[in-house]
MARPA-202962 format. One record per residue (C-alpha): residue in one letter; x, y, z. Coordinates in pm, whole numbers, padded with zeros to 5 digits, always signed. Example, Ala and Ser with C-alpha at 12.3 -4.5 7.8 and 13.67 -1.06 7.14 Angstrom:
<pts>
A+01230-00450+00780S+01367-00106+00714
</pts>
This chain:
<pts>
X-00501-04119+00116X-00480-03767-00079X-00397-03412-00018X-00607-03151-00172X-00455-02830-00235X-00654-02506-00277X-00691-02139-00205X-01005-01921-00106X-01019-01647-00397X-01372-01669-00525X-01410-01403-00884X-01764-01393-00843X-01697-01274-00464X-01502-00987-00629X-01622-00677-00740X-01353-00503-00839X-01193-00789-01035X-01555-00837-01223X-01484-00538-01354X-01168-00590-01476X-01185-00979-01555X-00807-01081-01603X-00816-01362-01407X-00468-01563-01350X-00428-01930-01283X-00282-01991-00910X+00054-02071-00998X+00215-02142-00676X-00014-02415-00648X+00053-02551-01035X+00417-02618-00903X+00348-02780-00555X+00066-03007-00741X+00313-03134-01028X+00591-03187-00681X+00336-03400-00540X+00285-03537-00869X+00667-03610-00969X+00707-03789-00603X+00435-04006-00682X+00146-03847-00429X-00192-03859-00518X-00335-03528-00496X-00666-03288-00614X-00605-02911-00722X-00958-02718-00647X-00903-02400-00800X-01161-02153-00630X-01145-01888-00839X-01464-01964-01077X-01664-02129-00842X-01793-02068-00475X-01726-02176-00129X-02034-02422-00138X-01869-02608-00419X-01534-02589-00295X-01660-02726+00063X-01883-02991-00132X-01568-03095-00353X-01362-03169-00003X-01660-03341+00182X-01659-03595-00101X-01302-03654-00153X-01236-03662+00212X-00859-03578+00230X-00626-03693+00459X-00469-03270+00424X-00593-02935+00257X-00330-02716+00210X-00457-02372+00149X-00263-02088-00027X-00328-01746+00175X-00210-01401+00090X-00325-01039+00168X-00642-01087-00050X-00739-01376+00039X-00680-01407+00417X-01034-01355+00538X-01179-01634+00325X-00908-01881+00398X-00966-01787+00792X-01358-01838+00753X-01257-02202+00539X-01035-02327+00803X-01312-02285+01103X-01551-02447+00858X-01330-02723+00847X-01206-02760+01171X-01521-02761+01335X-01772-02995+01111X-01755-03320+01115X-01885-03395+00702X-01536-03252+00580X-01355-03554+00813X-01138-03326+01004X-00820-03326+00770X-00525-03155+00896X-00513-02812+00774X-00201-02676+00613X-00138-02309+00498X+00141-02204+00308X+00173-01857+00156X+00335-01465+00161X+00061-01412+00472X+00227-01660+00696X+00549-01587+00778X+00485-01260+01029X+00159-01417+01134X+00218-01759+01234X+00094-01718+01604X-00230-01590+01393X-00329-01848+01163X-00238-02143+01401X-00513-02026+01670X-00750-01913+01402X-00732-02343+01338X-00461-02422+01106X-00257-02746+01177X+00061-02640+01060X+00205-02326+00850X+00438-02370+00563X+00706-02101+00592X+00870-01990+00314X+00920-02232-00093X+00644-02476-00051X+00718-02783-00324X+00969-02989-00053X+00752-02895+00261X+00446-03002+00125X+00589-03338+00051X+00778-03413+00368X+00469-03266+00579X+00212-03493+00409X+00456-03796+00443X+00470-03773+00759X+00090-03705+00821X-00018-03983+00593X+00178-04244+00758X+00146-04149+01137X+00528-04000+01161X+00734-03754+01337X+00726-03423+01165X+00917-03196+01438X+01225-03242+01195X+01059-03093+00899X+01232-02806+00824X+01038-02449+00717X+00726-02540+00919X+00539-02351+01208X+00261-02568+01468X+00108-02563+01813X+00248-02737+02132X+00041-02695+02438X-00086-02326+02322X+00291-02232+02211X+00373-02161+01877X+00700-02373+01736X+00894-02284+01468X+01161-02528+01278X+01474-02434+01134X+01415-02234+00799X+01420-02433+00461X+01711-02413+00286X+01583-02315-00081X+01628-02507-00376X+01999-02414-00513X+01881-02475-00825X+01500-02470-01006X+01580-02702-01260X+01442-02937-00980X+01124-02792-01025X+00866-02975-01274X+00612-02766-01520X+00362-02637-01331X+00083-02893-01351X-00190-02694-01575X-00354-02993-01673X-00485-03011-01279X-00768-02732-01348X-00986-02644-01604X-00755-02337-01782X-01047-02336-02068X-01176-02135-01805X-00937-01876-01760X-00853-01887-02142X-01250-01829-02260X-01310-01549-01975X-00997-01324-02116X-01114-01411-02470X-01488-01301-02406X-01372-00960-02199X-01063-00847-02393X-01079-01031-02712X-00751-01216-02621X-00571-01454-02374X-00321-01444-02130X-00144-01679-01948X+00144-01655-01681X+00538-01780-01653X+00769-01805-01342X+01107-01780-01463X+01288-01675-01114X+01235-01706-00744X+01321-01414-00502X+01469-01079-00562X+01782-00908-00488X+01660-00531-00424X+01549-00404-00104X+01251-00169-00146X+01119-00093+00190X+00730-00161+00130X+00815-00490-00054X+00720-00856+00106X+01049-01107+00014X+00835-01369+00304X+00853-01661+00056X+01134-01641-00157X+01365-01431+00025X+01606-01156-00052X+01742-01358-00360X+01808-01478-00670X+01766-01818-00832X+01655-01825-01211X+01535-02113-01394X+01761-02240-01722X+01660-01990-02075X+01643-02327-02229X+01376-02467-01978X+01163-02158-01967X+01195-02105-02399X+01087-02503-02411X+00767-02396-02175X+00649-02115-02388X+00692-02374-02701X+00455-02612-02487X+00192-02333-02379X+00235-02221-02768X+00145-02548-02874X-00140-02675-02610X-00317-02386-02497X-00236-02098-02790X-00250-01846-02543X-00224-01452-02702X-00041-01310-02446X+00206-01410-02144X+00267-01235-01822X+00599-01300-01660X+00516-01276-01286X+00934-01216-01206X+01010-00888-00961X+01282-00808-01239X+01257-00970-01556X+01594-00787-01658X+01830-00820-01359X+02083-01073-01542X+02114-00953-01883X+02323-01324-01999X+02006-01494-01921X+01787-01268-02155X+02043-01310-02417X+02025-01664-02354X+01679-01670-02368X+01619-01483-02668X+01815-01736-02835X+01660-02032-02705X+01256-01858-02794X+01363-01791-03174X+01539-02142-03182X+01241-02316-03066X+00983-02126-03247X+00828-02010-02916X+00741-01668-02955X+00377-01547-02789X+00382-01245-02741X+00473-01091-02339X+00494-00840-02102X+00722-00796-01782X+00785-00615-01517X+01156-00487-01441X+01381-00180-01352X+01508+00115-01515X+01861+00036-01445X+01855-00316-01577X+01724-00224-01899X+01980-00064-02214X+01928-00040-02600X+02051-00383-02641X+01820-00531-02398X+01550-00395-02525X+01612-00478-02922X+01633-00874-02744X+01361-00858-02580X+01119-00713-02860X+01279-00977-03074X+01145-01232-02839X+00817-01113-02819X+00790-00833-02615X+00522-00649-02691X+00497-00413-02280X+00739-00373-02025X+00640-00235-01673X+00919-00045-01508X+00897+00046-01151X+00904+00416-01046X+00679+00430-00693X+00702+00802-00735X+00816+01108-00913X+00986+01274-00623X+01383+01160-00582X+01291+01221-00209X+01014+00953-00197X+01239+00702-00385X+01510+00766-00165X+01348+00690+00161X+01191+00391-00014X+01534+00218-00054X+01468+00193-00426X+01819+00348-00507X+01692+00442-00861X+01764+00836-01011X+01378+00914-01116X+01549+01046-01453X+01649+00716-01520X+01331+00562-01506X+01182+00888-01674X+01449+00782-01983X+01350+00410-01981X+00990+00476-02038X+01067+00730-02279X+01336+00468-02450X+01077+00142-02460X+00789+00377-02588X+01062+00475-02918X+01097+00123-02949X+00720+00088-03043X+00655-00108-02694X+00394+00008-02481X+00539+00082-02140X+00363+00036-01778X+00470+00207-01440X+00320+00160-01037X+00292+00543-00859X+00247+00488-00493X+00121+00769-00278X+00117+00840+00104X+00434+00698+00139X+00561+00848+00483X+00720+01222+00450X+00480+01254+00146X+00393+01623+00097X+00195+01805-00167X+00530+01929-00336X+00619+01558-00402X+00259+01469-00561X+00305+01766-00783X+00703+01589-00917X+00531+01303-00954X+00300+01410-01169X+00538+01606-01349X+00712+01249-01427X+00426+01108-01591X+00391+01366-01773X+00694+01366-01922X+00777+01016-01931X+00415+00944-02061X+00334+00553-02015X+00145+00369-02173X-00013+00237-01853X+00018+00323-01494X-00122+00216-01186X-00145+00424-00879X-00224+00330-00477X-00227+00474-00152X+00108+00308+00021X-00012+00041+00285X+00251-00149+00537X+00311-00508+00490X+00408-00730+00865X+00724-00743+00787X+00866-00498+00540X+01086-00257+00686X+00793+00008+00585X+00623-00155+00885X+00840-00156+01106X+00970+00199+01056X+00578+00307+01106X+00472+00046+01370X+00451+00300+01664X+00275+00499+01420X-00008+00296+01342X-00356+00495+01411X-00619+00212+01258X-00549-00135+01307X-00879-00351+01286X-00899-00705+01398X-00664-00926+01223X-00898-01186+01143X-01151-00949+00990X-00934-00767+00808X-00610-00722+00610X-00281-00490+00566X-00431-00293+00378X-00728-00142+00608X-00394-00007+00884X-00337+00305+00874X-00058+00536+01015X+00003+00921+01114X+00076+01080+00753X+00189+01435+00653X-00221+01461+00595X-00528+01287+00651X-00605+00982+00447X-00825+01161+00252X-00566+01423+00128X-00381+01104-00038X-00736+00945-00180X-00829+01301-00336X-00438+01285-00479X-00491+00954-00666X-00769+01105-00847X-00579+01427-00872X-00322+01211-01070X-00514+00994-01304X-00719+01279-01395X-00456+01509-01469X-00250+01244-01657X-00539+01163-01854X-00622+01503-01917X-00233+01501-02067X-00241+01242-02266X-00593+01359-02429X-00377+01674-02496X-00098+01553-02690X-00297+01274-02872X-00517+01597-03005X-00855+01341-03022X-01137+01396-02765X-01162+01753-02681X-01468+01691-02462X-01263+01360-02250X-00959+01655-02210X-01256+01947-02060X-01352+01634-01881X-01022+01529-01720X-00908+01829-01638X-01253+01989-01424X-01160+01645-01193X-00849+01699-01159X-00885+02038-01057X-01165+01934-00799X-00978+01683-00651X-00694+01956-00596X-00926+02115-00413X-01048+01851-00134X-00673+01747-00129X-00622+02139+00057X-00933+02156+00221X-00827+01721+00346X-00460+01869+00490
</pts>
């Protein structure tokens, strides 16, 4: 018997993302697979991503699984709802059981069991996944399974929560042979003349932002050895020659022993490739940064969420906006390109707050930034502070977190009109000071001032 793992994120499905074409391998599943693997069960990784449903459907008709576990998040949800009646309900697929694991699950379980699924994976996946399909492939018990979520007689039951892995030197290289990465690797090469591959070095994080999911790993820490993760980049280095890695962490920073540790290990091993991260203001220092450029680092994303003190107050990021204003400023001198997320709409938002915000970028000047209109998660705290708040929430199996809306300080629109209101005026900056395209600058700045002027008549 075999489990097939998947997912339901089809690239050709995505318009947005064929735009953009920078494609990531599905990670989450790379670890459970090589579990599986190191505990001697038999199973097939269908990665999705560059082909369609009909193949992926055809693909599980032939193998005929005793399982499919399917990884489900906000993107995906809809597709992995529409692939679980397909396979509950024809006969050609055999009628495996159906397991989902994934951020989604945890605050919808009642959800996804009576859209079909067999049982829900709450929370780390690798140990689940085994113990579950043990017990399905020989006929067992599986009510002692801890972390798991299933129907009895129309009533959802939960088992006690999975204690986490104390300690992810128990975890196996993701198993990257399982898919065909040339794929991945060729599609960044053809659209942006290089590669890019990603690393998990840590599981969980220890800050409490409001609009944040922790549904998986938790409000925690656990961080895989420097020497394990330095001896993986030598690997990817050596096999795949990738351009570029992308540390997928919350905050690659937070412990500053392990990035001296880590520095170490990379120049040791000869396992530089060059990388970007994502981390906070606070957790980053002149030392840090001279290790981490050493290492490789060529961009580092630091979280603001806003340019009003206000906003980042009530989002529980307990970060001084000057601080993150100075870290930017800092990784730029360093000859780093920088990165930094701007959400908007965030409750209490006014129009004083979009103008500090863009202030900040102004001044702190990014290399990159990426801006959207702030969306609860089931869950977060952000959700359940504006739960009796909620004015759109579509069908849940037709739609995701993103379509609910809430009662603002304005109308939707005033916060769509502000996003281009911010790029455009940002842009226009940045044309300014670099002194190069006078007609991109005239360009900028008419849009921006336009979309100032639906965001008073959107109030």
């Amino acid at each position: 018997m075999s489990i097939v793992l998947t997912h339901a994120y089809y690239i050709l499905e995505d318009p947005k993302e064929q735009l953009i074409m920078k494609p990531y391998a599905p990670l989450g599943l790379l670890y459970i697979s090589a579990y599986l693997k190191e505990n001697k069960i038999n199973n097939h990784l269908y990665d999705s991503t560059f082909y369609s449903k009909e193949k992926q459907l055809h693909f599980i008709a032939k193998t005929q699984p005793k399982a499919v576990a399917i990884y489900t998040n906000l993107m995906t949800k809809i597709n992995v709802i529409k692939l679980v009646k397909i396979l509950k309900t024809e006969k050609q697929y055999g009628f495996p059981k159906l397991i989902l694991g994934g951020p989604d699950i945890t605050y919808n379980c009642e959800n996804y069991l009576k859209s079909g699924a067999d049982f829900l994976i709450i929370g780390e996946g690798e140990q689940t996944t085994l113990e579950l399909y043990n017990a399905i492939d020989r006929n067992q018990d599986f009510t002692h399974i801890t972390g798991i979520a299933y129907l009895e007689n129309g009533q959802v039951i939960k088992t006690a929560p999975r204690v986490k892995m104390k300690s992810l030197k128990e975890l196996p290289l993701p198993n990257r042979a399982a898919i065909p990465f040339d794929k991945y690797l060729e599609t960044w090469k053809t659209h942006h003349g290089k590669s890019s591959m990603t690393v998990s070095t840590q599981r969980g994080c220890p800050y409490t932002c409001k609009w944040c999911s922790t549904a998986v790993y938790g409000q925690s820490y656990r961080r895989r050895p420097a020497e394990l993760v330095a001896q993986e980049l030598k690997m990817l280095k050596d096999t795949y020659q990738p351009d570029s890695i992308w540390f997928v962490d919350d905050v690659f920073t937070v412990s500053h022993k392990w990035i001296k540790e880590f520095h170490a290990e990379v120049l040791k091993l000869d396992a530089i490739i060059p990388f970007e991260c994502i981390t906070r203001a606070e957790r980053l220092n002149n030392e840090v940064l001279e290790l981490l450029k050493e290492a490789g680092c060529y961009r580092i994303w630091i979280g603001a969420e806003s340019g009003s003190q206000k906003i980042i107050d009530a989002m529980d990021r307990r970060v001084d906006v000057d601080v993150v204003k100075n870290a930017i400023l800092q990784t730029n001198s360093k000859g780093m390109e920088t990165g930094t997320f701007i959400m908007v709409g965030y409750p209490g938002e006014d129009e004083q707050d979009i103008k500090e915000t863009i202030t900040y970028l102004k001044a702190a000047n990014p290399t990159h930034f990426t801006i959207t209109v702030a969306y609860p998660i089931k869950g977060t705290s952000l959700y359940n502070e504006i739960e009796d708040k909620i004015t759109v929430q579509p069908n849940w199996e037709t739609s995701t977190d993103r379509d609910i809306d809430f009662t603002r300080t304005y109308s939707r629109k005033f916060y769509d009109y502000a996003v281009r209101r911010i790029v455009n005026e940002v842009n226009y900056n940045k044309e300014k000071l670099s002194d190069k395209n006078l007609k991109k600058m005239i360009t900028y700045k008419l849009k921006s001032t336009l979309a100032g002027a639906f965001m008073k008549l959107s109030k």
